[in-house]
SEMIDO-17991 format. One line per 10 residues: for each residue x, y, z of N, C-alpha, C. Coordinates in pm, 1 decimal, decimal comma, always signed. Layout:
<selos>
X:Y:Z:X:Y:Z:X:Y:Z | ... $
</selos>
This chain:
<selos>
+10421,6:-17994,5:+2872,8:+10468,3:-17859,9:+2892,4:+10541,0:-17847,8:+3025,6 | +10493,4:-17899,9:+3135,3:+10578,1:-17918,5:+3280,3:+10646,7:-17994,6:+3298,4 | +10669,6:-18089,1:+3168,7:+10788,2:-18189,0:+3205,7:+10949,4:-18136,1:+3157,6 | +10982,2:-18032,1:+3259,8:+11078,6:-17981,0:+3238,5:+11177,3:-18088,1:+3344,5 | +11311,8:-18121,3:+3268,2:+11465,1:-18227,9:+3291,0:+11473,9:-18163,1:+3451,6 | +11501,7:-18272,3:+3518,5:+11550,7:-18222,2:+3662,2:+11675,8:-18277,2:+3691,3 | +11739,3:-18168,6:+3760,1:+11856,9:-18231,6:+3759,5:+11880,7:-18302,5:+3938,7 | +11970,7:-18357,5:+3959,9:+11952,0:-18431,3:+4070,3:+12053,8:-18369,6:+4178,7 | +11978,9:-18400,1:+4301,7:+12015,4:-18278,8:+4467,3:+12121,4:-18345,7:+4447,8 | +12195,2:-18260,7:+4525,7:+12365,6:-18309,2:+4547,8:+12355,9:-18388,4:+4674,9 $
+12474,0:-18419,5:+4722,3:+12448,4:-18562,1:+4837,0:+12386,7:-18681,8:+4830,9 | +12355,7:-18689,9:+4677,5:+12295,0:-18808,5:+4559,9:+12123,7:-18840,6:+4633,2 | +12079,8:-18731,6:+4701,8:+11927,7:-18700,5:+4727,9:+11870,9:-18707,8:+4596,9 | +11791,7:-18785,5:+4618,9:+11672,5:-18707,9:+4506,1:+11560,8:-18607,0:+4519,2 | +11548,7:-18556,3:+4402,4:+11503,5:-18405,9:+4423,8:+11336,9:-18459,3:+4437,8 | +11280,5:-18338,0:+4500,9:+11120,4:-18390,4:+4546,8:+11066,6:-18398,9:+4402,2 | +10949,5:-18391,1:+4362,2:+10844,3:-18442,4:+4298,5:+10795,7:-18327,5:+4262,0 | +10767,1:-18231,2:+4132,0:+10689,1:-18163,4:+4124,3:+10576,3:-18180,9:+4016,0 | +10431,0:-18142,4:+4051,3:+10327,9:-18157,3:+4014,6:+10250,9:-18020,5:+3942,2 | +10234,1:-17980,4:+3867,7:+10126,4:-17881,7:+3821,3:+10023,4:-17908,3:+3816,8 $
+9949,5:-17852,6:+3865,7:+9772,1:-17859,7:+3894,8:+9730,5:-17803,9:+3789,2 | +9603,9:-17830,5:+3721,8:+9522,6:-17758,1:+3637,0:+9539,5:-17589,1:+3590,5 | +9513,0:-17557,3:+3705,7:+9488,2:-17404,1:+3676,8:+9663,5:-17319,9:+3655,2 | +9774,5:-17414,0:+3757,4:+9925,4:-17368,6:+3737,8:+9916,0:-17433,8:+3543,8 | +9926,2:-17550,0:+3547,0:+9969,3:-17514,7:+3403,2:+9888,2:-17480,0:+3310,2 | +9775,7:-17436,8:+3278,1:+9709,3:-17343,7:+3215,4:+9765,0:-17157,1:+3170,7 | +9832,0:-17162,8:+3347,1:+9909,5:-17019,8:+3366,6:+10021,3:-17048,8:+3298,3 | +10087,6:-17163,9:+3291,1:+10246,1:-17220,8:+3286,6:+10206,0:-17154,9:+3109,4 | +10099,1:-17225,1:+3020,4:+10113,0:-17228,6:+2927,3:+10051,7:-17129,9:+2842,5 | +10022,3:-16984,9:+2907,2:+9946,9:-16875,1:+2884,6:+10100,7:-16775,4:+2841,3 $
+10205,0:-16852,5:+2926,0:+10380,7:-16747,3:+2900,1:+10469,6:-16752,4:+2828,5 | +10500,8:-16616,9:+2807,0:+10603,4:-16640,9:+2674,4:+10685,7:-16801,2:+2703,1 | +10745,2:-16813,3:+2554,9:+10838,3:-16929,0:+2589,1:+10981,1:-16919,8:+2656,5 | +11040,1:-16799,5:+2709,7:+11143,1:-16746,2:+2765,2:+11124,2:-16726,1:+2907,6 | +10999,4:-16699,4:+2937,0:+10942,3:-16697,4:+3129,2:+10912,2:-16774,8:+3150,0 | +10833,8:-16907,1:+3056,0:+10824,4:-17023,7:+3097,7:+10917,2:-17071,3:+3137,1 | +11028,5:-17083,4:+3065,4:+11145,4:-17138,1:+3080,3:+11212,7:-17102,0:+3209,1 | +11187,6:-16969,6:+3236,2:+11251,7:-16921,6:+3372,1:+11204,0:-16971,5:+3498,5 | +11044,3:-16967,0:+3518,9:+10950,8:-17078,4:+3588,0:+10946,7:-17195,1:+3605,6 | +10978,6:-17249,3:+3505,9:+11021,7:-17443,4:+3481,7:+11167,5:-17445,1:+3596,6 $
+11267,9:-17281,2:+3550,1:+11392,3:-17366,3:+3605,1:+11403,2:-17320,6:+3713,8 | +11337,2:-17221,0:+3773,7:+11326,8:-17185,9:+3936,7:+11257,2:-17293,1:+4000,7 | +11170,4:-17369,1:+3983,2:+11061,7:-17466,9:+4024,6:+11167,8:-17587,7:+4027,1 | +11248,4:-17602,6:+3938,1:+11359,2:-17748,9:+3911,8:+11469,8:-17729,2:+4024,7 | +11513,9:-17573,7:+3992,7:+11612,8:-17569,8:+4125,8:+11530,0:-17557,0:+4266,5 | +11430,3:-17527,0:+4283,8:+11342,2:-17545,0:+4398,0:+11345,0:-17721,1:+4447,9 | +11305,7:-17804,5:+4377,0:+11319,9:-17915,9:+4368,9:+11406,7:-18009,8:+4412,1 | +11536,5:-17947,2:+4401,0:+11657,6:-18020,0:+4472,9:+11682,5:-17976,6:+4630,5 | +11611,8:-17835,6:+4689,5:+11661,8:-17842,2:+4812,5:+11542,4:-17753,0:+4883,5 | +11422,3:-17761,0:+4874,1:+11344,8:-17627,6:+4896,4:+11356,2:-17538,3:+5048,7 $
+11415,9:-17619,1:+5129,3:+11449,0:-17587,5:+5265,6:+11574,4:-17465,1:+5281,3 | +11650,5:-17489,5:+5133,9:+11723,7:-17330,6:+5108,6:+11727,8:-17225,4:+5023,0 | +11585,5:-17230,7:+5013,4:+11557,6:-17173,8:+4931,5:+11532,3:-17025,1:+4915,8 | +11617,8:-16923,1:+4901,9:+11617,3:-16761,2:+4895,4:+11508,2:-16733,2:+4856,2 | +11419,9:-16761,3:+4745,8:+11332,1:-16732,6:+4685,2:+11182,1:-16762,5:+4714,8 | +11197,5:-16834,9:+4852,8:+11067,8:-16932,7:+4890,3:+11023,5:-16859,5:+5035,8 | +10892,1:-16803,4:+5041,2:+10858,7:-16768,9:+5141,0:+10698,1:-16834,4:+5178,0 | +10676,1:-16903,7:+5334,0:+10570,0:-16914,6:+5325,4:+10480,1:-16796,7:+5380,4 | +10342,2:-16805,6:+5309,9:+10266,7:-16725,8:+5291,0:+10176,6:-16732,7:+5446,6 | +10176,1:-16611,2:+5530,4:+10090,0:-16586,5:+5635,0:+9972,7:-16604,3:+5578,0 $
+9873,1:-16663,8:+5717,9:+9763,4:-16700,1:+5704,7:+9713,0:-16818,8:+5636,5 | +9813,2:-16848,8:+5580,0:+9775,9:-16949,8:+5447,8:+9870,5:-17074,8:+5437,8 | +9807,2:-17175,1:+5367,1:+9899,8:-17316,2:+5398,6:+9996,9:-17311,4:+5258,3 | +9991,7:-17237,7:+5227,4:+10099,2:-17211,6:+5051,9:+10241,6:-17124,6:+5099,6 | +10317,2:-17159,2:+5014,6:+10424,9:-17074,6:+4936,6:+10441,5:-17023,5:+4852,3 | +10548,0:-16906,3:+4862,6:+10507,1:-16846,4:+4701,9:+10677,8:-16882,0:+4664,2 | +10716,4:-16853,4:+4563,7:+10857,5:-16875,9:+4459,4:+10851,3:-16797,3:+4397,9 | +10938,4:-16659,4:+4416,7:+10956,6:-16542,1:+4310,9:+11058,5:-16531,8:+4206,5 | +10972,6:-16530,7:+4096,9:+11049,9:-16543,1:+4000,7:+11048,9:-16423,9:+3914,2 | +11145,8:-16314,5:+3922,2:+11115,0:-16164,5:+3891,8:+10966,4:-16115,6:+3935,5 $
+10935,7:-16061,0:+3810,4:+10809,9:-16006,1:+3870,8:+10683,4:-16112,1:+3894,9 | +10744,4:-16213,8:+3890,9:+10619,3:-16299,2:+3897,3:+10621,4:-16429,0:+4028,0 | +10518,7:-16481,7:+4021,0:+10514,6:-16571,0:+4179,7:+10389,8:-16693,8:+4157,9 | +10546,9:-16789,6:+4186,9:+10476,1:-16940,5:+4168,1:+10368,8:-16976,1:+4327,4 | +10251,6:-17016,7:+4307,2:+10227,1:-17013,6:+4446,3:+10207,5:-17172,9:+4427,1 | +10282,2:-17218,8:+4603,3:+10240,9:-17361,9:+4544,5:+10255,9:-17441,4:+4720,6 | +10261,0:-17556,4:+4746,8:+10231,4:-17595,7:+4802,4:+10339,6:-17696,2:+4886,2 | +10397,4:-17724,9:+4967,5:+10537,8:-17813,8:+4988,8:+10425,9:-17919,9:+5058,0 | +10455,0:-18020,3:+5026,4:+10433,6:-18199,8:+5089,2:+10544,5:-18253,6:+5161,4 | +10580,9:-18213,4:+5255,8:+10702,2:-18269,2:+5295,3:+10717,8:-18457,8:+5349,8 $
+10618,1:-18491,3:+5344,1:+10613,2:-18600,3:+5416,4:+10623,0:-18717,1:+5302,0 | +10586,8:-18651,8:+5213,6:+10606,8:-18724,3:+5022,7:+10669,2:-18685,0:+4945,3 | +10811,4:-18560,3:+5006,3:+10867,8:-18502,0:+4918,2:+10823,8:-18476,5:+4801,4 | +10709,1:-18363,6:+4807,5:+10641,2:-18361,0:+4665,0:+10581,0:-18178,3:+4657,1 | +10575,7:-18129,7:+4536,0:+10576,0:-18010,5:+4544,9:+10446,7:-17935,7:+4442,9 | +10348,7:-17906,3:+4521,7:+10208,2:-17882,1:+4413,0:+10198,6:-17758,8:+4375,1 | +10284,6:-17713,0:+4227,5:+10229,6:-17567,7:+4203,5:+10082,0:-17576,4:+4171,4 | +9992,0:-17462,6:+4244,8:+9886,1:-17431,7:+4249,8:+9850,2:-17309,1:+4094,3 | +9954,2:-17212,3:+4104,2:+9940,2:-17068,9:+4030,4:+10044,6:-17040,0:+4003,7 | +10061,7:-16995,0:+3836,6:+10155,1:-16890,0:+3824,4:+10137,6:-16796,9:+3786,7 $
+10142,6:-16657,1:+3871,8:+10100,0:-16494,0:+3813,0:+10194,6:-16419,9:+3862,9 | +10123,0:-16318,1:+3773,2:+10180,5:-16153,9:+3809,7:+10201,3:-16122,3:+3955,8 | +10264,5:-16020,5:+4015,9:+10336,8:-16018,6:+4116,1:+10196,9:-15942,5:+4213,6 | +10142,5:-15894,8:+4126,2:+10021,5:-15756,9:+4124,6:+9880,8:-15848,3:+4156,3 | +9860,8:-15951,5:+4122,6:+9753,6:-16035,8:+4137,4:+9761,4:-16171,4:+4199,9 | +9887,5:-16218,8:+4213,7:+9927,3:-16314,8:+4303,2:+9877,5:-16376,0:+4399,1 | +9804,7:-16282,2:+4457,7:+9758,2:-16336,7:+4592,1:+9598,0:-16273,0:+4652,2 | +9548,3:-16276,3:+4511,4:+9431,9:-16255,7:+4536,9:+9358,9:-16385,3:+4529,3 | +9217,0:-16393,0:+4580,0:+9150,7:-16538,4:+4593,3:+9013,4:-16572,7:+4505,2 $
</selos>
């Protein structure tokens, strides 16, 4: 279900590594098949450059990021040292960031 096609960073980089954790794709696979799809491809274009990323804010207090994707928010995790990217959660905009 998370093995969504990546396409490859420009400057012939390769794009980091992304991982779904248990409980993200459980969420991944709880969504229509049209928001999934929207989630898969914000997370893919995340993937090729996350350092410009409009949509990527890290989260005060906390060692996560979130990725907004309309009303909803990938929370997840940047590895920079392994170019690798751990979605943790995907929810509602309204419950997001509760613990």
């Amino acid at each position: 279900m998370a093995d969504a096609p990546q396409r490859h960073a420009e400057a012939g980089e390769k794009p980091w590594d992304v991982n779904f954790e248990g409980r993200a794709d459980k969420d991944l696979g709880r969504l229509d098949k049209k928001l999934r799809q929207r989630v898969l491809d914000a997370v893919d274009d995340l993937a090729e450059n996350p350092e410009e990323s409009s949509n990527l804010r890290k989260l005060k207090g906390r060692s996560e990021h979130r990725l907004r994707v309309g009303e909803w928010r990938v929370l997840l995790r940047l590895e920079r040292e392994s170019r690798s990217i751990a979605v943790l959660r995907v929810r509602p905009r309204g419950s997001a960031y509760k613990r």
